[in-house]
N, C-alpha and C positions, 0 to 999 in steps of 0.2 A: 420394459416399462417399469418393472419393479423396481431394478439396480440404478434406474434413473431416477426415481424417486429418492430409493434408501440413499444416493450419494448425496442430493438435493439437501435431504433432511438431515444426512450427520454433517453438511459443513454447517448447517443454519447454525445447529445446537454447539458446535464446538465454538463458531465464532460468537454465538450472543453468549455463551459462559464467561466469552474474554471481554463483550461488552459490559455484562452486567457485574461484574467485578471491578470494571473502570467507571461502573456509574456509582455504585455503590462508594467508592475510594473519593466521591466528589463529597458527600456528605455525613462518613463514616469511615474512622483509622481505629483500630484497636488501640494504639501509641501514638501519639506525635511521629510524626519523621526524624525530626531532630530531637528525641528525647536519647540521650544516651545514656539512661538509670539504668538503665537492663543487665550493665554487666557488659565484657569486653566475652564475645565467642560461647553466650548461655546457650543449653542443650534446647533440644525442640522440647515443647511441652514444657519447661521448667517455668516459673514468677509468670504464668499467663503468659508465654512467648511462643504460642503456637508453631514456629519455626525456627525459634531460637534467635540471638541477636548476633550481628558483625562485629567486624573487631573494634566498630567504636562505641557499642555498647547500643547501637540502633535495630528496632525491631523489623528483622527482614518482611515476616509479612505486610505489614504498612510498605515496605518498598517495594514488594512485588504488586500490592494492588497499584502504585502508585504508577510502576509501570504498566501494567493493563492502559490507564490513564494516557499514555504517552503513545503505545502502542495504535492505541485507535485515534488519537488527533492524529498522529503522524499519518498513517496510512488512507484517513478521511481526506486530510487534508491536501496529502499529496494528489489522491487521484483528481481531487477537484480541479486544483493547478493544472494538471497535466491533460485533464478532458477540457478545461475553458480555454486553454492555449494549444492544444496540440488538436482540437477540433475546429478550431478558428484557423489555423496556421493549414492544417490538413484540405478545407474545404479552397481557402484562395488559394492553395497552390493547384486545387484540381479546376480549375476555373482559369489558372493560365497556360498560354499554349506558346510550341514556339520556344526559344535562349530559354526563356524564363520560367517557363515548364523545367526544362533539361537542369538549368542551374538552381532552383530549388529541390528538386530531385535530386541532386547530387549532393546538398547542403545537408537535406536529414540522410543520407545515405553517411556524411561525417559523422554527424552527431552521433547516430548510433553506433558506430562502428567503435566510438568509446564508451568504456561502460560507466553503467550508473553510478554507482557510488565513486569512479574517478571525477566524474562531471561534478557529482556533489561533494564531494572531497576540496575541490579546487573553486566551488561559490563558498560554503564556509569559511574555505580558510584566507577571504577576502573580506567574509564579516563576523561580527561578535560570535561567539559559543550559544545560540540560545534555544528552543527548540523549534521555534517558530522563524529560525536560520532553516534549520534542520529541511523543514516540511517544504520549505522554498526551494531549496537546492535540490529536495529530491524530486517536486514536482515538476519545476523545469527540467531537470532529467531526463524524467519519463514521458514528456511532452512532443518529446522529437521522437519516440516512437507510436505512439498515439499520432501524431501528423503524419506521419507516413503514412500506417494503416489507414487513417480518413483519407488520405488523397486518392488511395490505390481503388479503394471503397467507391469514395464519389466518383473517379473518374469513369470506372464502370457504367455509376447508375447514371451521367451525363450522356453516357451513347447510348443509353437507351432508344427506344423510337417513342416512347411516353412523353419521352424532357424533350426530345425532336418536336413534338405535336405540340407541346406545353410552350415550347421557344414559338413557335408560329405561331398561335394561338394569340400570342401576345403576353405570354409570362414572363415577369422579370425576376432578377436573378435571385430574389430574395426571396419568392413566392415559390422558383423550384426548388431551395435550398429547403425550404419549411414543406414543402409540400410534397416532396418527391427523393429530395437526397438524405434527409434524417432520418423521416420513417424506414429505405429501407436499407440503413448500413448501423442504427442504434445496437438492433440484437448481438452483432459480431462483435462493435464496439465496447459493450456492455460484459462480456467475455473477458475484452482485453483490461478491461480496468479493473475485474474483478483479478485478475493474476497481476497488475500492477499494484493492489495493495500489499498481500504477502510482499511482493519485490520489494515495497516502501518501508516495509515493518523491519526486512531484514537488514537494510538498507541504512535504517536508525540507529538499530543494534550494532552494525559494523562500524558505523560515526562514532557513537560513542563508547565501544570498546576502545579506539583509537583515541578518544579523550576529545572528538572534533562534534559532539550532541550537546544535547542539553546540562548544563554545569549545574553539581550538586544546590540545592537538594533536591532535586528531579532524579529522583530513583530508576535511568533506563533500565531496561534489563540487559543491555549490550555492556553498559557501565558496571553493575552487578556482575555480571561475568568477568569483566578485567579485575574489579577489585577485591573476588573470591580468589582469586587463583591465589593470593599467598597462603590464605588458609584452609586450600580446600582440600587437605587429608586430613583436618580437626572438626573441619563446620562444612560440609559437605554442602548443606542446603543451601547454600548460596551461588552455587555453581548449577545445583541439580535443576533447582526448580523454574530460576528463568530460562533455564534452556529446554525445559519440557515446556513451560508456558508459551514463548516462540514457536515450539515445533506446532503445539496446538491449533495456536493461530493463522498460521503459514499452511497448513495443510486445510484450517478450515474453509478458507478464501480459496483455496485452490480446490475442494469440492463443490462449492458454490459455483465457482466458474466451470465447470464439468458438467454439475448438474443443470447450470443457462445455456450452455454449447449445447447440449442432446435435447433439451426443450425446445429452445426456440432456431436451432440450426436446423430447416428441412430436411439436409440432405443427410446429419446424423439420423433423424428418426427412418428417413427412408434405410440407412443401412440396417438397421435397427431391425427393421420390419423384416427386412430381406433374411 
């Protein structure tokens, strides 16, 4: 009970340190983004430059908060996408039966079988650069597997003998979906989107390493990493620090999801107990 707590509590704190850095970054920059007074590669600490500047004289911290900023639309925003289409898409395919069962079945069975950031690789590079490209491509992404998982979910709780009783009774389809297939497939679902943010953050970082995220001055931290590399045996912090901030957040999210698996998965607690 304790190590499911203490996992519970360090994802909370590691992910709201990355939220409240990105709230913080909406109403509050030490620099401008685009001031480039600072000097081409200034040391940390030096003229107020707590981290020092890039090589076009821009103050890295303002761009690391800036990606905190991006990090969390991006991974918000993906999982929404990807739970309002791939729980929609998941529950009508557990509701057909028959060709149409088997061939949507087999359709997310494609889709996942390529991976994510190919998928979103290839919707970007159909439309503009911009980050709210980004958050679309990777939520339809992760949509097809979140569909799956809902179908395989609901088809279960559909053979129930409850939804049996519920169909005779005179329930319509609508009333079992709200009333019997959400409440009990939400907790497992709520798991999987918790590990599809991390996926989406890292996901970003990989778009815009490749130059295919958000187009300057949206400071990614995957962008940050491709554009440290020329300087990173003189100005280190530009390499170091988004990629500790990343790992941060990717591990926080995926504490979170560990510590909702052993909460609300019964049959975690039962091993637990045992």
């Amino acid at each position: 009970m304790r190590r499911r707590a203490l996992t519970l509590s360090v994802g909370i704190l590691l992910t709201a340190l990355i939220a409240a850095i990105a709230v913080v970054s909406l109403v509050w920059l030490p620099h401008p983004v685009a001031d480039t007074s600072g000097g081409r590669l200034t040391p940390p600490g030096v003229g107020g430059y707590l981290f020092g500047t890039d090589r076009l004289g821009r103050d890295l911290t303002s761009q690391f908060m800036i990606g905190a900023r991006i990090a969390m639309i991006t991974g918000i925003g993906a999982v929404v996408i990807a739970a309002v289409v791939g729980i929609v898409c998941g529950i009508a395919a557990a509701f057909a039966e028959g060709w149409l069962d088997d061939t949507l079945a087999g359709l997310l069975d494609v889709l996942i079988a390529f991976p994510t950031l190919l998928l979103a690789m290839l919707i970007v590079a159909a439309q503009p650069a911009t980050i709210w490209t980004a958050v679309l491509a990777i939520g339809l992404a992760q949509s097809a597997i979140i569909a799956r998982l809902t179908r395989i979910l609901a088809k279960r709780v559909l053979q129930s003998s409850y939804v049996t009783a519920a169909r005779t009774s005179g329930t319509g389809w609508f009333g079992i979906v709200v009333g019997h297939v959400l409440p009990n497939i939400w907790t497992t679902l709520a798991v999987s989107l918790a590990l599809q943010f991390g996926l989406a953050v890292l996901a970003e970082a990989s778009l815009s390493y490749l130059g295919l995220g958000a187009p300057p001055p949206n400071a990614s931290w995957g962008r940050l990493l491709q554009e440290s590399q020329q300087t990173v045996l003189v100005a280190p912090m530009g390499a170091i620090v988004p990629g500790i901030l990343i790992v941060v957040l990717v591990i926080g999210v995926n504490l979170i999801a560990d510590g909702l698996r052993d909460r609300l998965d019964p049959t975690s607690r039962e091993r637990a107990a045992a």
